[in-house]
MDAnalysis code that builds the backbone (N, CA, C; Angstrom):
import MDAnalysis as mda
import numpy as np

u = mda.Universe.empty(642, n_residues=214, atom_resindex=np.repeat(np.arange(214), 3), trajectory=True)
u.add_TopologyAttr("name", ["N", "CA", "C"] * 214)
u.add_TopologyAttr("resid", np.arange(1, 215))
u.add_TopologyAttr("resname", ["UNK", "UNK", "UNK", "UNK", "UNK", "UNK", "UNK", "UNK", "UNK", "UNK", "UNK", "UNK", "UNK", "UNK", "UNK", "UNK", "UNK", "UNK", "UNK", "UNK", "UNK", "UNK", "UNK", "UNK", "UNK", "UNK", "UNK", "UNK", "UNK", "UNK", "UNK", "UNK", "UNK", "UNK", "UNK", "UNK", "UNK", "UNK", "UNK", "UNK", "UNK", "UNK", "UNK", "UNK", "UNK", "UNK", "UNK", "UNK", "UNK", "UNK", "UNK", "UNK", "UNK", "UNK", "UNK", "UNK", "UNK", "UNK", "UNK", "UNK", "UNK", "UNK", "UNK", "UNK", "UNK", "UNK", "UNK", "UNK", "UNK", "UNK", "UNK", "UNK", "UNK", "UNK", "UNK", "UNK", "UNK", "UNK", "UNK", "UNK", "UNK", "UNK", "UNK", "UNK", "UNK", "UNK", "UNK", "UNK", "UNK", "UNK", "UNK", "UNK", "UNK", "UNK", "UNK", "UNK", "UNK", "UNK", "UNK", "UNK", "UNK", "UNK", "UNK", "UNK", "UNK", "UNK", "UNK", "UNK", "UNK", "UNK", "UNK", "UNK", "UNK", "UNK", "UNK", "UNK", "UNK", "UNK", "UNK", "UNK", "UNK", "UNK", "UNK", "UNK", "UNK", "UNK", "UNK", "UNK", "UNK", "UNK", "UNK", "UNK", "UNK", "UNK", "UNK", "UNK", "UNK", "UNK", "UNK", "UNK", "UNK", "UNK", "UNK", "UNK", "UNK", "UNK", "UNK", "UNK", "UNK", "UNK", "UNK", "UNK", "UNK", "UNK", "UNK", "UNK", "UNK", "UNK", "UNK", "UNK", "UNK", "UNK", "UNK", "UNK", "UNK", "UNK", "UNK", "UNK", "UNK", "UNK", "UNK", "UNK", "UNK", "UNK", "UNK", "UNK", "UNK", "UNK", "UNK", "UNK", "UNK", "UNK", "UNK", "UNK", "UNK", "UNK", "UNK", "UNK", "UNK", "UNK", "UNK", "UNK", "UNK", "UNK", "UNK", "UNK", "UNK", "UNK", "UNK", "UNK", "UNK", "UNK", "UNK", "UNK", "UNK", "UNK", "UNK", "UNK", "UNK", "UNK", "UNK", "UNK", "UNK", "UNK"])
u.atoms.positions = np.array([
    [212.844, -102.758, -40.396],
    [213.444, -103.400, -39.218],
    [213.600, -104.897, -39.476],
    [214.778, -105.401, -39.221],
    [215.185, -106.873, -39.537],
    [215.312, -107.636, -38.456],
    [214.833, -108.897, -38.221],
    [214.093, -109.782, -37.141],
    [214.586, -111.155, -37.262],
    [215.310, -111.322, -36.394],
    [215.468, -112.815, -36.641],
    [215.455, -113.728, -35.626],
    [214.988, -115.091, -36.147],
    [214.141, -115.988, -35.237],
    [214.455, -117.396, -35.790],
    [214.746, -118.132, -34.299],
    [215.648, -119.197, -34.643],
    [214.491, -120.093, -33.891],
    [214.221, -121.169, -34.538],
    [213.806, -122.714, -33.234],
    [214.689, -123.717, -33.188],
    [214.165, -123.754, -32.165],
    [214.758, -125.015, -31.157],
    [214.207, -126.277, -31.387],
    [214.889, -127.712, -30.605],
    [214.217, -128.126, -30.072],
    [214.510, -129.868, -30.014],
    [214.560, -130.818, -29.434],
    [215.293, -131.886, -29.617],
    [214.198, -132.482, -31.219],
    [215.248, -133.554, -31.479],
    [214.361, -133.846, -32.701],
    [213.418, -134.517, -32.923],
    [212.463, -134.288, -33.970],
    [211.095, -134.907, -33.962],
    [210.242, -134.364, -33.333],
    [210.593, -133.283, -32.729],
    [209.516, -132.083, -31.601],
    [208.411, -131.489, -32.696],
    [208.939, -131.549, -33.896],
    [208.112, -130.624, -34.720],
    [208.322, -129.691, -35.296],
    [209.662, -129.360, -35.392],
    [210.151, -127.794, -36.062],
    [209.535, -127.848, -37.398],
    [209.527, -128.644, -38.528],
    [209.564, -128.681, -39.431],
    [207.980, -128.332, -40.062],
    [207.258, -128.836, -39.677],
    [205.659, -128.988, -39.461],
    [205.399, -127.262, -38.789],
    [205.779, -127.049, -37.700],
    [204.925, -125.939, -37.135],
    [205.853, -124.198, -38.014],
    [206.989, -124.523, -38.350],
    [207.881, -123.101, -39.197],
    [207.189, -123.568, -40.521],
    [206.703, -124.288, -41.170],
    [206.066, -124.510, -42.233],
    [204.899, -123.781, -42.069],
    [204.082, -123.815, -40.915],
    [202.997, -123.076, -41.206],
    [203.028, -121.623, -40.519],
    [204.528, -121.544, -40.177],
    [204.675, -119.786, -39.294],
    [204.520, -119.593, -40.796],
    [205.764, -119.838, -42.121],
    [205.959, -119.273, -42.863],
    [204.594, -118.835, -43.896],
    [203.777, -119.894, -43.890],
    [202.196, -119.563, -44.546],
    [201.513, -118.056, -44.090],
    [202.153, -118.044, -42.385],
    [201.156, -116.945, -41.792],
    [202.247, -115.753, -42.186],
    [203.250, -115.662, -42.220],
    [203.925, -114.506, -42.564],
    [203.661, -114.159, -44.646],
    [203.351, -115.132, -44.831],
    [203.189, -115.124, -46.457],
    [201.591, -114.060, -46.582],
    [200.814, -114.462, -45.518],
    [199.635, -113.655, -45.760],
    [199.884, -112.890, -44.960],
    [200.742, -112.268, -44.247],
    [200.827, -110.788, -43.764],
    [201.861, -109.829, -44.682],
    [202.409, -110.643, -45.554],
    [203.272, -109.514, -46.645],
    [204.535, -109.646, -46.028],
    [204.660, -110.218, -45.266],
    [206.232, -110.253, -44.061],
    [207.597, -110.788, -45.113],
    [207.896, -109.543, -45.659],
    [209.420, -110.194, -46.262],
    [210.213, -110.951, -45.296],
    [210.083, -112.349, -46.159],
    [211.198, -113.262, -44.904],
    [211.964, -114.109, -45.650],
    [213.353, -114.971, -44.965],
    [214.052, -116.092, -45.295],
    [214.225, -117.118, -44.772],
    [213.828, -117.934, -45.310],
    [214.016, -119.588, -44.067],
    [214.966, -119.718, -45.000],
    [215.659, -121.280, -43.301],
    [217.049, -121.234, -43.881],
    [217.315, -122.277, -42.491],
    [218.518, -123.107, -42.422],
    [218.437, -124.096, -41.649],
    [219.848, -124.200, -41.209],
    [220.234, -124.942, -40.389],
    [221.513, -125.331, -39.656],
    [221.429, -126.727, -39.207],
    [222.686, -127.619, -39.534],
    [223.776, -126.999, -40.641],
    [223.385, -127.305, -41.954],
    [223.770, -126.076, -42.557],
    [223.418, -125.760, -44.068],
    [223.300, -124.581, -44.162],
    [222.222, -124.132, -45.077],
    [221.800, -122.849, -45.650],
    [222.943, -122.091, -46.693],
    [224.063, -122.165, -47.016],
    [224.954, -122.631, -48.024],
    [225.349, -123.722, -48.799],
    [226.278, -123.304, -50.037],
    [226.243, -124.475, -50.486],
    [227.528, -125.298, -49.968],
    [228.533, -124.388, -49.214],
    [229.865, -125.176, -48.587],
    [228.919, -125.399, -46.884],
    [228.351, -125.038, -46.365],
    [227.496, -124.959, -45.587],
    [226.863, -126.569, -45.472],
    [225.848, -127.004, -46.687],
    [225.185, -127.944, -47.076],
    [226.142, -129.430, -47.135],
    [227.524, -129.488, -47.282],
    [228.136, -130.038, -47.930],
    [228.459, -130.669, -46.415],
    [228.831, -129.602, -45.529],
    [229.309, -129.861, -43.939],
    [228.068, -130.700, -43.412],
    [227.155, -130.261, -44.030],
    [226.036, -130.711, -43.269],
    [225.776, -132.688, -43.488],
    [226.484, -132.631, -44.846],
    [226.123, -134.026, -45.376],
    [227.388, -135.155, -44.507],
    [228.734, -134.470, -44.077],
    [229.845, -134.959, -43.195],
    [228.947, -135.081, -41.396],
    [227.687, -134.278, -41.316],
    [228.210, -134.482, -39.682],
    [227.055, -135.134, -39.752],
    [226.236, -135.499, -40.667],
    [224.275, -136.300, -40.209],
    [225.089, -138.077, -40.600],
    [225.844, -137.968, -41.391],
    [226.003, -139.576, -41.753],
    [226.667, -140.140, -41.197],
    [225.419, -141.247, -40.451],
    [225.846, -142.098, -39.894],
    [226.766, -142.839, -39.831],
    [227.514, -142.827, -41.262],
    [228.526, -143.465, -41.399],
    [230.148, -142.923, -40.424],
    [229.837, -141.977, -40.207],
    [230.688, -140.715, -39.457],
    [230.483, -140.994, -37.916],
    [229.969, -142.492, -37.442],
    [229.246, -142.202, -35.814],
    [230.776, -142.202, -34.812],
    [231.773, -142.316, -35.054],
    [232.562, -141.986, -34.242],
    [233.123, -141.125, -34.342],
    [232.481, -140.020, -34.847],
    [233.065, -138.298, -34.942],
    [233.470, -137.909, -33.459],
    [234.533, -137.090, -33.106],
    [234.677, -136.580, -31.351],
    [233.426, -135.590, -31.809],
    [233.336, -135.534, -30.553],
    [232.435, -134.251, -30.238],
    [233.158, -132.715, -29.923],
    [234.527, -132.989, -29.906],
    [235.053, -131.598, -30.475],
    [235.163, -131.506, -31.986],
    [235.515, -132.513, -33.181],
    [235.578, -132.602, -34.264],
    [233.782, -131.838, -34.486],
    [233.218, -132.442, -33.704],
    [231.632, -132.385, -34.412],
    [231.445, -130.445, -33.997],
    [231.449, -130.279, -32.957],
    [231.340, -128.528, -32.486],
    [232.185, -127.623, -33.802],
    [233.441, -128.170, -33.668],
    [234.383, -127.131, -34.853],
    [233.502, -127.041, -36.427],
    [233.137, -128.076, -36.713],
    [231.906, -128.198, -38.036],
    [231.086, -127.674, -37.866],
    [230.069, -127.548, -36.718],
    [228.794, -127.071, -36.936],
    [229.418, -125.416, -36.863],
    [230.856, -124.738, -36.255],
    [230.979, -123.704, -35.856],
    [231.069, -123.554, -37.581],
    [232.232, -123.790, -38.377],
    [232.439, -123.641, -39.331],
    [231.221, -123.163, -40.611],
    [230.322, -124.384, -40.603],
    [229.100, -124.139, -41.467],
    [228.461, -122.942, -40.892],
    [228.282, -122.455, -39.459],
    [227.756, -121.549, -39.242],
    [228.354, -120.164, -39.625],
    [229.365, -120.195, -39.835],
    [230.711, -118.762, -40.532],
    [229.983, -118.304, -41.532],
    [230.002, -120.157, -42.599],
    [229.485, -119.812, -43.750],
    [228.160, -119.277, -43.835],
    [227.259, -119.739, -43.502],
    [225.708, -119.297, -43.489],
    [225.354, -117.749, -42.506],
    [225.998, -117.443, -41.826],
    [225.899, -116.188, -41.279],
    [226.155, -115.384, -42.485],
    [227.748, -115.483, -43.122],
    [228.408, -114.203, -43.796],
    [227.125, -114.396, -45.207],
    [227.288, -115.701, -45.688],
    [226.801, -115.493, -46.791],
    [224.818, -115.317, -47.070],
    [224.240, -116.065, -45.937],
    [222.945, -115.636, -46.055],
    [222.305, -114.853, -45.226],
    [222.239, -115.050, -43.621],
    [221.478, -114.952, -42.538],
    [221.883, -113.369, -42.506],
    [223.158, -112.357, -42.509],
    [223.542, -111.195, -42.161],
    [223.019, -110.633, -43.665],
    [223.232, -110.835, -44.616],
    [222.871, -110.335, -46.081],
    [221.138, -110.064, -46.113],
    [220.443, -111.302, -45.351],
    [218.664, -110.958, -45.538],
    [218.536, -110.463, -44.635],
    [219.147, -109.873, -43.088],
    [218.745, -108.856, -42.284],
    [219.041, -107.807, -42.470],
    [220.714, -107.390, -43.420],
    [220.679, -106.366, -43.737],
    [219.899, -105.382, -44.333],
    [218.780, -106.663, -45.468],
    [218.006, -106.221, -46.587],
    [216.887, -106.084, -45.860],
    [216.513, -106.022, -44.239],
    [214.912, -105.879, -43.505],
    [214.564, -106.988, -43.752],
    [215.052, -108.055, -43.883],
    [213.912, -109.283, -43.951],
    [213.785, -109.754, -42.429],
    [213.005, -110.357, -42.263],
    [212.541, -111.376, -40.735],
    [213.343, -113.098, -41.318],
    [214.696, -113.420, -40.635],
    [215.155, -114.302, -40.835],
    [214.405, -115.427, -40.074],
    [213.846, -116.528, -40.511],
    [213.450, -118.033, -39.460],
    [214.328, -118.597, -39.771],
    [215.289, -119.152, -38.712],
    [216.032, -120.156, -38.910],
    [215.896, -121.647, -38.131],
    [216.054, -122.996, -38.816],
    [215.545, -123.906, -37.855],
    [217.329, -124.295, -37.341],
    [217.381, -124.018, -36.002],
    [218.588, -124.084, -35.184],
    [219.030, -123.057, -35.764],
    [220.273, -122.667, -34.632],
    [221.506, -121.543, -34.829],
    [222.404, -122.447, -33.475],
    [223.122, -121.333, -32.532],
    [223.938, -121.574, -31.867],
    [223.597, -122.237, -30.345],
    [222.018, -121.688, -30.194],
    [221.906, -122.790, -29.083],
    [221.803, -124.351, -29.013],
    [221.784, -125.162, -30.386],
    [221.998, -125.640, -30.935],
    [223.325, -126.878, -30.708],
    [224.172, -125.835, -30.666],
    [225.463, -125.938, -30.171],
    [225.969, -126.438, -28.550],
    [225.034, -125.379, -28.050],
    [225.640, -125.318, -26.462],
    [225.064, -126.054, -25.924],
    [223.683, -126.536, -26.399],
    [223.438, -128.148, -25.933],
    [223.315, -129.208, -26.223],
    [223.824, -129.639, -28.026],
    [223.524, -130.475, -28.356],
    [225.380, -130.888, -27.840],
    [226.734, -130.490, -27.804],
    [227.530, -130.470, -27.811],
    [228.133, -130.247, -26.337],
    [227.361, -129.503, -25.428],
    [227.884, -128.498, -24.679],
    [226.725, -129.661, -23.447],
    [225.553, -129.250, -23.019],
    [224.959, -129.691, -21.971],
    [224.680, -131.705, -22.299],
    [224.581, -131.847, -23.613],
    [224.337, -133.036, -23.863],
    [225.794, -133.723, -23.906],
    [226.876, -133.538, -24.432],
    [228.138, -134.152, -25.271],
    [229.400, -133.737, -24.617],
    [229.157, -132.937, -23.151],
    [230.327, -132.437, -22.404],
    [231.390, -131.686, -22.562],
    [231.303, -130.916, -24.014],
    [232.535, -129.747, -24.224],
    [232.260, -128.374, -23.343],
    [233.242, -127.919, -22.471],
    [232.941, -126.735, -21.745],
    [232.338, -125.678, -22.605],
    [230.839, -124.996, -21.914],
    [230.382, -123.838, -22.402],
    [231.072, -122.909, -23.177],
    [232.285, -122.490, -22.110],
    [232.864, -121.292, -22.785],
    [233.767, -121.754, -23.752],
    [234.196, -122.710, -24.155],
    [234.373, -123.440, -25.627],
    [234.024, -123.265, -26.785],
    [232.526, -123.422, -26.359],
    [231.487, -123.731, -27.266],
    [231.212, -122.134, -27.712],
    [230.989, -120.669, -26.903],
    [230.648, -119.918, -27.070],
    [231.602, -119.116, -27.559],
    [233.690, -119.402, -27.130],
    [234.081, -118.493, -28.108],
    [234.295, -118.576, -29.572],
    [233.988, -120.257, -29.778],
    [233.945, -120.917, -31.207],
    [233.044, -120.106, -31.820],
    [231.906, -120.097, -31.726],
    [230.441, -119.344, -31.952],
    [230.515, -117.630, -32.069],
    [231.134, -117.091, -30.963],
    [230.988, -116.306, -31.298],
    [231.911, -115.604, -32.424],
    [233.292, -116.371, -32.883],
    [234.182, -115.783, -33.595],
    [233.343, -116.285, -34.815],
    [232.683, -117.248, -35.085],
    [232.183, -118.159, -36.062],
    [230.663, -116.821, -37.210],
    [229.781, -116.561, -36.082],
    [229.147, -115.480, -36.580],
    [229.011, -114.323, -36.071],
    [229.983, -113.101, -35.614],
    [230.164, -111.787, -35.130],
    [229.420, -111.804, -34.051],
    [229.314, -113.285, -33.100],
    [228.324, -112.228, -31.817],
    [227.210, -112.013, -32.522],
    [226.259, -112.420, -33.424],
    [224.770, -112.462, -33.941],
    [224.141, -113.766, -33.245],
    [223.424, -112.914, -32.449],
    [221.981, -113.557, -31.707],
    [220.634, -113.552, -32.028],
    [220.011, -114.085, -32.351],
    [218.637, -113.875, -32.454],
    [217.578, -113.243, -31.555],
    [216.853, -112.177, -32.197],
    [216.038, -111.478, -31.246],
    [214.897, -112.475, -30.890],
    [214.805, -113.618, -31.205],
    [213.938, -114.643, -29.963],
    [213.916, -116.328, -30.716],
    [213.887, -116.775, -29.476],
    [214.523, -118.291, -30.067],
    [213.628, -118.875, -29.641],
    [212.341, -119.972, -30.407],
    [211.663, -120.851, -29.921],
    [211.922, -122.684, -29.653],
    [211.519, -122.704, -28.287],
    [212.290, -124.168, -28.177],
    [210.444, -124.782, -27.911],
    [210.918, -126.010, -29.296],
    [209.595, -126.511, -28.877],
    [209.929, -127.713, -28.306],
    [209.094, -128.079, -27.191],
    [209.765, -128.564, -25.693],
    [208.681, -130.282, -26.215],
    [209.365, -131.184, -26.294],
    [208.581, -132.284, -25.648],
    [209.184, -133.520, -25.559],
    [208.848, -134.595, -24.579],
    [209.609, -135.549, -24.212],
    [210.232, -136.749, -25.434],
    [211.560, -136.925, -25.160],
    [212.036, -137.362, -25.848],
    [211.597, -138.981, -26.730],
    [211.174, -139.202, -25.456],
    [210.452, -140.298, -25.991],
    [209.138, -140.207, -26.719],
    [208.575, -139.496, -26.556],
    [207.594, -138.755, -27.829],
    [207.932, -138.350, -29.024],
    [209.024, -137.556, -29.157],
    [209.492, -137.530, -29.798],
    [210.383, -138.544, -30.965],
    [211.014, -139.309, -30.629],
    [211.458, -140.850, -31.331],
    [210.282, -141.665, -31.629],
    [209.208, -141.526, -31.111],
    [207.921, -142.283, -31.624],
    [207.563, -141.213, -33.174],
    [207.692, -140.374, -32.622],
    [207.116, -139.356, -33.852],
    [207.969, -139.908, -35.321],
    [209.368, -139.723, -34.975],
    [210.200, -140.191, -36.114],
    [210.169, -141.834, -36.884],
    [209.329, -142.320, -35.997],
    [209.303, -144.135, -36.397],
    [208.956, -144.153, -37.847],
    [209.930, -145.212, -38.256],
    [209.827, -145.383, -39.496],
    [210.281, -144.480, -40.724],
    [211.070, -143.361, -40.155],
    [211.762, -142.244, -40.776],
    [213.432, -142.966, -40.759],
    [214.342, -142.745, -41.562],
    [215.722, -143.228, -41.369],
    [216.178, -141.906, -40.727],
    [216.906, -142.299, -39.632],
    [217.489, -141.797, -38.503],
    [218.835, -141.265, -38.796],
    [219.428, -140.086, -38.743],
    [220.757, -139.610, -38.762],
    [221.807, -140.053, -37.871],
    [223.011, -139.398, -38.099],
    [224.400, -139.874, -37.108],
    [223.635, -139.370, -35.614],
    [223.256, -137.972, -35.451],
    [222.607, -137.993, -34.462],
    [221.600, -138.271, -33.645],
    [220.424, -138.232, -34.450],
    [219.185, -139.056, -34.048],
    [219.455, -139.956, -33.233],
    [220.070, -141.223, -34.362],
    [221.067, -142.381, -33.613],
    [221.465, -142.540, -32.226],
    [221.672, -141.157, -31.469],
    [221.999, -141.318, -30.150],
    [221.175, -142.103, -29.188],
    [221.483, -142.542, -28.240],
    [220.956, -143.245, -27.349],
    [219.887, -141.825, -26.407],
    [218.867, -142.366, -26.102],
    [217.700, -141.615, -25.319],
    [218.183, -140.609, -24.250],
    [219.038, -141.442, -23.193],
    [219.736, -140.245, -22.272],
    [220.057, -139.289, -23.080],
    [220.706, -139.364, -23.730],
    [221.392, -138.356, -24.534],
    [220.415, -136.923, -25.020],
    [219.252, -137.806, -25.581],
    [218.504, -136.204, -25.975],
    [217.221, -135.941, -24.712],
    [217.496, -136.626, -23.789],
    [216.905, -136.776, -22.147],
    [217.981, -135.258, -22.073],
    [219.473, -135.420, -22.047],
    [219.768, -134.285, -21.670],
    [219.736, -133.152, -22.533],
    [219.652, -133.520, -24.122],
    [219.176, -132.589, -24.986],
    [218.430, -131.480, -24.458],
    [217.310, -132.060, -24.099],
    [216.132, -131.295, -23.405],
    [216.496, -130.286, -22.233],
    [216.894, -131.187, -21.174],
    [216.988, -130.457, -20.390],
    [218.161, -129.126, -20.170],
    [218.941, -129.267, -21.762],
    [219.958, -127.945, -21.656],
    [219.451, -126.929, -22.437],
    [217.754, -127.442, -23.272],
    [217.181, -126.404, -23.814],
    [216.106, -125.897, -22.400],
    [215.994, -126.390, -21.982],
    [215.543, -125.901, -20.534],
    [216.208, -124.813, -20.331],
    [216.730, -125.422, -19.461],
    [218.530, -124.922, -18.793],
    [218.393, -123.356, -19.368],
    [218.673, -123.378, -20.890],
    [219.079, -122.209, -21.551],
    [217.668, -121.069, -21.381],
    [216.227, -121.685, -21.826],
    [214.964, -120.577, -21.230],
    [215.063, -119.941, -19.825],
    [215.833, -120.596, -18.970],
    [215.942, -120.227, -17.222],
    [216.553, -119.085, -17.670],
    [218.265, -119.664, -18.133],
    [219.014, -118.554, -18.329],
    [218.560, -117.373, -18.906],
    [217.551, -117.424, -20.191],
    [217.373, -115.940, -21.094],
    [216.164, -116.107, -21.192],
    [215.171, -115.933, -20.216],
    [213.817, -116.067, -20.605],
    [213.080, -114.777, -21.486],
    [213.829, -114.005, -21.368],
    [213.227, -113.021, -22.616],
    [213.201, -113.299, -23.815],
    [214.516, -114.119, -24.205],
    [214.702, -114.561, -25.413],
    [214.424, -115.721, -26.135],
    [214.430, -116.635, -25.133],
    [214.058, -118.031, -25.347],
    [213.103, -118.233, -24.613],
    [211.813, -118.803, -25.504],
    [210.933, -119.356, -24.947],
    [210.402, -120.822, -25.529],
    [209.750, -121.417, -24.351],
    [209.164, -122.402, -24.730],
    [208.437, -123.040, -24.804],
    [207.550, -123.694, -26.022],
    [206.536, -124.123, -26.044],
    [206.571, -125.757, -26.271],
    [205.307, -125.766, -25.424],
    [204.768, -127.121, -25.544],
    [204.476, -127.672, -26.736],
    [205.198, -128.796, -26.933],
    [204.652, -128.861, -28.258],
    [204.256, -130.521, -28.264],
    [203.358, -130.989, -27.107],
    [203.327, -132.572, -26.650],
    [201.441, -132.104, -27.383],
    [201.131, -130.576, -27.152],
    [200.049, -130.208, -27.573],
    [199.678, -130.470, -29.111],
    [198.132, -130.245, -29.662],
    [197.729, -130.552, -30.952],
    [198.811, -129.567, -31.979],
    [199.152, -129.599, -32.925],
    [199.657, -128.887, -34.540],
    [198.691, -127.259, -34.399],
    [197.689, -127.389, -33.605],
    [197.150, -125.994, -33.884],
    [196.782, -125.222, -32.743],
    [197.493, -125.726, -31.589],
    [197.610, -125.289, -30.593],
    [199.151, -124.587, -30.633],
    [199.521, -125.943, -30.842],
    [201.270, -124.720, -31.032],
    [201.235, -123.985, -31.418],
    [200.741, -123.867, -32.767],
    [201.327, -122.828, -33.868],
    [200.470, -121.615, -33.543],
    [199.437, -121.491, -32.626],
    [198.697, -120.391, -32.128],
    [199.637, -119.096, -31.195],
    [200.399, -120.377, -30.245],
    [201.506, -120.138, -29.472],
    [202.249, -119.031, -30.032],
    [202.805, -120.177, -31.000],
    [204.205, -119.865, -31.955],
    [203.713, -118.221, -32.280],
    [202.665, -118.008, -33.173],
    [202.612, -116.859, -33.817],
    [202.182, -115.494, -32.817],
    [201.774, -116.009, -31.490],
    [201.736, -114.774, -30.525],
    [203.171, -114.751, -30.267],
    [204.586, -115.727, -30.088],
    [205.578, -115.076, -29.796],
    [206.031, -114.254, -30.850],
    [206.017, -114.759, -31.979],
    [206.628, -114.263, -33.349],
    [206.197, -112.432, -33.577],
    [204.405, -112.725, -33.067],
    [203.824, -110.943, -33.581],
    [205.113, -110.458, -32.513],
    [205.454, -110.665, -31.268],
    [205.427, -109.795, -30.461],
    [207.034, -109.160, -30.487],
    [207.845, -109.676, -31.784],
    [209.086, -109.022, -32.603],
    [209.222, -108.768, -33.725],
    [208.048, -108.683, -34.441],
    [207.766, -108.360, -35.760],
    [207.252, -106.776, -35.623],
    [207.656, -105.799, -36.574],
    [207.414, -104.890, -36.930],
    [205.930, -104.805, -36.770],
    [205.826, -103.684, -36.091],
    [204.016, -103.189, -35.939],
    [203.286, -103.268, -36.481],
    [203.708, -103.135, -38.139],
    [202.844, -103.067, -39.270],
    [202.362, -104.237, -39.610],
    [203.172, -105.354, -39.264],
    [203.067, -106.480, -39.549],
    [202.214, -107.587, -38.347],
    [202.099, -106.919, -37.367],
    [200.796, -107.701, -36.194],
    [199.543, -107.896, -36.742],
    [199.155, -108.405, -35.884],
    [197.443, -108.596, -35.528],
    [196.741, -109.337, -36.867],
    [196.178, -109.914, -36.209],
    [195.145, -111.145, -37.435],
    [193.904, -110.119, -38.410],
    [194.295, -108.753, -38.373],
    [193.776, -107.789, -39.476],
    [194.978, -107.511, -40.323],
    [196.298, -107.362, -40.136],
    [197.148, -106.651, -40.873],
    [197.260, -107.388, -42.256],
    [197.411, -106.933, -43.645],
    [197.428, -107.173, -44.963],
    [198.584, -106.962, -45.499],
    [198.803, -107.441, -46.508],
    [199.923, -107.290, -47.415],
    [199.798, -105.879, -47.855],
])
């Protein structure tokens, strides 16, 4: 059974730090998996990715910017993300398409249904069977990043990922089965305690509980 699992989350929340150590805990349960990121995870994929982070690019429209991230996402669906679920793997991906609908859509003002028929022609209507948004204030977040060099987006002004947030909100109201969210203003080992009770609870049976082995 093939599983795939996307996070969320405005930036500097922590994705990087807490899927670093999902992937440790799936390494000691035997959990065939693929990490893999957006935008990127290809190599025409990777290339898009290097056009929409540079700063040098800060007066991109924000329809120019949606059609790119849709594009790289074509690529990384056909060529990685659908290929390692076909094969039973448990895909982690850091971002996918919600991604989209609020970094573009609730934050950057392009109509939803814009955003979603781009997306969905972009990767067949592939959703993730559960999306973690790790939730914490933005301004916590930009402290976290201090002293890190900042992307085209980062760069944005505070309102901006003020509304970041609140369209990853927005989106848990809408699909709370699917999207959930965690606190992540909490310690590195509090989350990731979180994290891995949502994760057992779409992972193959065999693969639960803090007894199961390779």
């Amino acid at each position: 059974m093939s599983v795939f699992i996307s996070f969320e989350g405005v930036d500097g929340s922590g994705k990087s730090t807490q899927i670093k150590l999902l992937l440790q805990y799936l390494d000691e349960r035997g959990v065939p998996y693929v990490f893999t990121r957006e935008p990127g995870g290809t190599p025409i994929a990777e290339q898009i990715r290097q056009i929409l982070l540079d700063p040098a690019n800060r007066g991109m429209s924000v329809i120019t910017e949606a059609l790119l991230f849709a594009a790289s996402r074509s690529e990384h669906v056909s060529r990685t993300i659908r290929p390692a679920l076909e094969a039973g793997k448990v895909v982690i991906c850091d971002r996918f398409v919600d991604s989209s609908l609020v970094y573009q859509g609730a934050a950057g003002g392009l109509p939803m249904e814009f955003l979603l028929t781009i997306n969905e022609m972009a990767t067949g209507a592939l959703r993730p069977h559960r999306t973690i948004v790790l939730d914490v204030a933005p301004e916590v977040a930009m402290a976290r990043r201090s002293g890190e060099e900042a992307d085209r987006i980062e760069r944005k002004a505070l309102e901006y990922h003020q509304q970041v947030r609140e369209g990853y909100l927005e989106l848990a109201r809408a699909e709370p089965r699917r999207v959930k969210v965690v606190d992540a203003s909490r310690s590195v080992d509090e989350t990731q305690s979180e994290i891995r009770r949502l994760v057992e609870e779409v992972l193959p049976r065999r693969f639960r509980g803090a007894g199961a082995t390779t």
